[in-house]
N, C-alpha and C positions, 0 to 999 in steps of 0.2 A: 779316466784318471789322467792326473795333469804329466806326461813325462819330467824326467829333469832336464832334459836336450831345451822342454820347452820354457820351461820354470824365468831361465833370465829372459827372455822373449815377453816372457809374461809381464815381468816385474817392470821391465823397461816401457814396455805399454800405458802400462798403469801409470807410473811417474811422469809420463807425457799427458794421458788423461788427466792427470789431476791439474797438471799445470796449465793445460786450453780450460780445464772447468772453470779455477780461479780466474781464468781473462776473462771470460764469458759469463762471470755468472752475475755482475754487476749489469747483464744485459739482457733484463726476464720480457720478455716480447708483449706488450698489450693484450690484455684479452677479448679486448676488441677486433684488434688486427686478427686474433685467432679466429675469433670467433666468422670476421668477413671469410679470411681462407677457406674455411671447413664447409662452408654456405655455397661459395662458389665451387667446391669440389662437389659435393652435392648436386650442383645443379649438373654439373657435367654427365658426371657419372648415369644420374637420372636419363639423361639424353639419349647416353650410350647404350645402356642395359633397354631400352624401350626398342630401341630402335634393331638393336639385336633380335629379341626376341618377335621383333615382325618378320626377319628373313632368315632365322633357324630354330627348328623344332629339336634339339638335343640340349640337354645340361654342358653347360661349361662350366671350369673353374671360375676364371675369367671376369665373362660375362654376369653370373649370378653369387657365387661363394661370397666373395671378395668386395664385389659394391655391398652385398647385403652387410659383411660385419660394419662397411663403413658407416651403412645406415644406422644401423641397431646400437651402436658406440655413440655415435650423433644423439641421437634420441633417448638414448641414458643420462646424457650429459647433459640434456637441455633444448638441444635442437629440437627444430619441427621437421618432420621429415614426411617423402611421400607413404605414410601407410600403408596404403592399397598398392603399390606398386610391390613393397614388400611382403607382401602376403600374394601379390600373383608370383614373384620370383619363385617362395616357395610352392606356387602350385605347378607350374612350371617345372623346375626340379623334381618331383614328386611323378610328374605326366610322363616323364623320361624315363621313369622305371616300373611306371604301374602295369605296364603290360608283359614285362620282359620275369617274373616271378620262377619261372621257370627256370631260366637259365642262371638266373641268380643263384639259386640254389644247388645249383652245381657247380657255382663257382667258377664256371668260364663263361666266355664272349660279350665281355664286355670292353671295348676300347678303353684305353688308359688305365685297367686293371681296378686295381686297389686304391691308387692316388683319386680316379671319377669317384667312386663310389662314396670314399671316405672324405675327398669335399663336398660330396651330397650330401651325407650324414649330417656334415657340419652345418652347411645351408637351412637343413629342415629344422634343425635345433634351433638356429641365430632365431627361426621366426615359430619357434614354441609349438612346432607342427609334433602331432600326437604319435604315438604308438600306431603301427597297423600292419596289415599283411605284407604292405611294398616295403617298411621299415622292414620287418621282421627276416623278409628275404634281402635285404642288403644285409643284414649284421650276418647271415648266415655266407654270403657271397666274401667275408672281410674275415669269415670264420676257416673255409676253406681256403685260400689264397694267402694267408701266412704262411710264413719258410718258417722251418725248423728251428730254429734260431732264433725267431721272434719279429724279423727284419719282413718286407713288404716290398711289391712291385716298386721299380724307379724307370723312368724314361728317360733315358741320356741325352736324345733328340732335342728333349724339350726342356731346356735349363733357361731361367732358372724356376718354371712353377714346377716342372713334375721331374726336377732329378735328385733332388732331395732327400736320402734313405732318413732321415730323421721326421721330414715335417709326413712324410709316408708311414710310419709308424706311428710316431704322435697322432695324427688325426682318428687314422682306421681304428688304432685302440680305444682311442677315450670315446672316440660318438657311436662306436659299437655297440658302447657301455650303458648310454644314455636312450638304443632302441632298443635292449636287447630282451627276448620275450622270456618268460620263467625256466621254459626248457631249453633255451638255450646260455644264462647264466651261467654255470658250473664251467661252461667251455670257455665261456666271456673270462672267467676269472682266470683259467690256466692263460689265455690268451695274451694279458696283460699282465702277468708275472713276467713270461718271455718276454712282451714288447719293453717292460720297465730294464730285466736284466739287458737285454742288447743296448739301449741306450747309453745304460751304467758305461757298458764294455768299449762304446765307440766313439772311435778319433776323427773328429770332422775334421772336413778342407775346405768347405765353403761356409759362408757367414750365413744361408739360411741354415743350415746345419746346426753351427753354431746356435743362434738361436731358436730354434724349432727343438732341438734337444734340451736345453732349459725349459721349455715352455712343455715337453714333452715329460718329463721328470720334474715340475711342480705339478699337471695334472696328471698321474698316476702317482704320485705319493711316497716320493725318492725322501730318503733322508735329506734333511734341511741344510746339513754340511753339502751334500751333495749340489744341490740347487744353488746354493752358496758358491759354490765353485766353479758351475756351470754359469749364474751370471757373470764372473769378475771375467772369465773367458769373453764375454760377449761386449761386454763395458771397453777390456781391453783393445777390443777391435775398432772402436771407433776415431775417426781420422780428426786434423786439428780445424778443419773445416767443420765441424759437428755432426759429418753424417756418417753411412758406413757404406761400403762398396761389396758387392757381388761377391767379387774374386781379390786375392790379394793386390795383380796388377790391373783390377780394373778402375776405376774413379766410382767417387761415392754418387750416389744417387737416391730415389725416393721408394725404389721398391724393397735394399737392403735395410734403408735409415728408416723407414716408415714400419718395415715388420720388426727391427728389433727394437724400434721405442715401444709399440705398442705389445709386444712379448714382454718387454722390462717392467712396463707397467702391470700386466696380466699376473705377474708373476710377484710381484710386491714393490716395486721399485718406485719410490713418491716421484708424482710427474713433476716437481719441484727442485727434484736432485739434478746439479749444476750440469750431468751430464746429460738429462735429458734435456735442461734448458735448452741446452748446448743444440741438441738435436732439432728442437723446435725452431733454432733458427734461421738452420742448417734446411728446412724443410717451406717454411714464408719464404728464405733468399730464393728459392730455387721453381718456386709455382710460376707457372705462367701465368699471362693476363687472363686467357680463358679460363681460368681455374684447377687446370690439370697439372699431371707432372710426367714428361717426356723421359719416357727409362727406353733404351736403344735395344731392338731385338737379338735373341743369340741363338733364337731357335731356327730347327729349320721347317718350312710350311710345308705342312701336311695338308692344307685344303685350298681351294680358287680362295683369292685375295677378296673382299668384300668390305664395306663403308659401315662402318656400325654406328655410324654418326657422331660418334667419339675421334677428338682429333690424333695428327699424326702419321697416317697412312698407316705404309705397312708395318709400323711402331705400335701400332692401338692398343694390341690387346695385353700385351707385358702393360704399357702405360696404363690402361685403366687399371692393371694390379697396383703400380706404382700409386696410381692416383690413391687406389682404397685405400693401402696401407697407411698413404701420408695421412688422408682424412680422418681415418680411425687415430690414428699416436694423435693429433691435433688434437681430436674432439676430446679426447679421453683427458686431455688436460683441464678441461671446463667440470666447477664444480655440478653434480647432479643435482634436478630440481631440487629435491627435497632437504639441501644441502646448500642450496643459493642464498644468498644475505638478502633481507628483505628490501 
C-alpha cells in the first residue's frame, strides 16, 4: 500500500516522468539500431556464459538464469540465437541438482538458499525443460524454506542479485508452480497465497524491489488495481536520463533500466509507451562498443576472481546481468516472427 508521507513523492515523479516522456518521445530509436544492439549483446554474453561453463561446474544466477532469459526474449522476437548453447545451459543447471535430491528435500545445504534454487527453477522453464525427480525435489527444497510469512532467503552480501526479498519470493513462488508434482500441489497453493499476501503488505527500498514485486503480483494474480499501483510506483522511479538506478543515490545503469523495462513489458506495459522509449534510449546511449553494459560491483567476493571471458574484470559478473537485462527490454521491443510485416 502506497503511504501518504509517500503519495506527494509519487505524484511529483510522475509529473517529471511525463514531462522527459513528451521530450523523448519524438525520439523512437531505429529498429535497426535495436536490432544491431541486441545481436551484439548476444554475442557477448554467448562468449561469456561458454567460457564460464568450461572453468565452473555449479549453477549461477549470473552465468546461466539471466543470459538465457536474454536469449529466449531474443528469439521470441525474431532473433536467431544459439539454440544448443541454450539447451546445454539448461542441462547444465539441471547437472547441479541432479545428484544433490536428498538434500533438497530437506530443504537445507544448498548455498544461496532459496534465491539458487528459484533462479534454477526459472532457468529450466526459460528453456521448456520437463517435469522430473530433480524438479520435483527443488519445488520441495522452495517448499520447506519459506518463513512463516510468506517472505524467502535474501543475501545482503550479494546486492544487487540476491538481496532482493521481492524478486526472492516472486521467483521461488511462481516456478514452484510450474514443477510442482500432484502431491505436492495443495502445499504449492497455501504457498503462494502467503507469497502473494507478503508482497500485498511490503514497502520496498530498492528499485529491484520495486519492480520484482510488480512483476511478482502480475504473476500470482493480485488484483489489477493492485498491479496498477505497483507499476505507477516503478514508472515513477525512472530518472530524466531514461534509465533507473539501483539505490536512490546511486546513478542509473543497465542492470536497474534493463530489469524494470523488461518487468514493465512482462507485465502489460506497450514497449511503445514514451517511457519505455525513453528507456530504450537510455540503454543504445550506454552499450559499449563490445556489446555489453558495464554495471559497477557492490557485492563482496565470495570466490578466487576468474576470466569468464566476458569483459570488465572484477565488474563481469553483475555486468553480464546488466548486459541480460538490457538485451531482453531491447529485444522485447522487436515485433515477434509471426507478427513481422511482410
Amino acid at each position: 500500500m502506497i503511504s501518504r508521507i509517500r503519495l506527494p513523492l509519487l505524484l511529483g515523479g510522475l509529473l517529471s516522468l511525463a514531462l522527459s516522456s513528451i521530450c523523448c518521445a519524438r525520439e523512437q530509436a531505429n529498429p535497426a539500431k535495436i536490432r544491431k544492439a541486441v545481436t551484439a549483446g548476444l554475442r557477448i554474453l554467448e562468449k561469456g556464459t561458454i567460457n564460464y561453463a568450461e572453468q565452473r561446474n555449479c549453477f549461477t544466477c549470473h552465468h546461466q538464469t539471466l543470459p538465457m532469459l536474454a536469449q529466449v526474449t531474443a528469439r521470441d522476437h525474431g532473433f536467431k540465437i544459439n539454440g544448443n548453447l541454450l539447451q546445454e545451459q539448461a542441462r547444465f543447471t539441471h547437472e547441479s541438482f541432479s545428484f544433490r535430491h536428498a538434500t533438497l528435500r530437506k530443504g537445507n545445504g544448498i548455498g544461496g538458499c532459496s534465491m539458487t534454487v528459484g533462479f534454477a527453477c526459472w532457468a529450466l522453464h526459460l528453456a521448456d525443460w520437463k517435469p522430473d525427480e530433480t524438479t520435483g525435489a527443488m519445488v520441495e527444497y522452495l517448499l520447506k524454506s519459506q518463513k512463516k510469512d510468506g517472505n524467502y532467503f535474501t543475501n545482503q552480501s550479494r546486492p544487487p542479485l540476491e538481496d532482493s526479498p521481492a524478486t526472492s519470493v516472486t521467483i521461488a513462488t511462481y516456478y514452484q508452480q510450474e514443477f510442482a508434482t500432484r502431491e505436492q500441489e495443495d502445499r504449492v497453493k497455501v504457498s503462494a497465497t502467503k507469497a502473494l499476501a507478503w508482497l500485498l503488505a511490503y514497502n520496498p527500498t530498492r528499485q529491484e524491489d520495486f519492480s520484482s514485486r510488480l512483476w511478482g503480483l502480475h504473476l500470482l494474480g493480485a488484483a489489477q488495481e493492485d498491479i496498477a499501483t505497483a507499476r505507477t510506483l516503478v514508472l515513477a522511479a525512472q530518472r530524466k536520463d531514461g534509465g533507473w538506478a539501483q539505490l536512490p543515490k546511486m546513478p542509473t545503469d543497465s542492470y536497474a533500466t534493463g530489469q524494470a523495462l523488461w518487468i514493465l513489458q512482462a507485465t502489460g506495459l506497450p514497449t511503445n509507451d514514451p517511457a519505455y522509449r525513453h528507456g530504450v534510449q537510455f540503454l543504445l546511449h550506454s552499450q559499449r562498443v563490445d556489446g555489453s553494459w558495464l554495471v559497477k560491483t557492490r557485492s563482496k567476493a565470495i570466490q578466487k576472481h576468474f576470466e569468464s571471458g566476458f569483459p570488465h574484470g572484477k565488474d563481469q559478473f553483475i555486468s553480464v546481468c546488466g548486459t541480460s537485462w538490457a538485451v531482453a527490454a531491447l529485444a522485447a521491443t522487436q515485433s515477434p516472427p509471426e507478427h513481422s510485416s511482410p
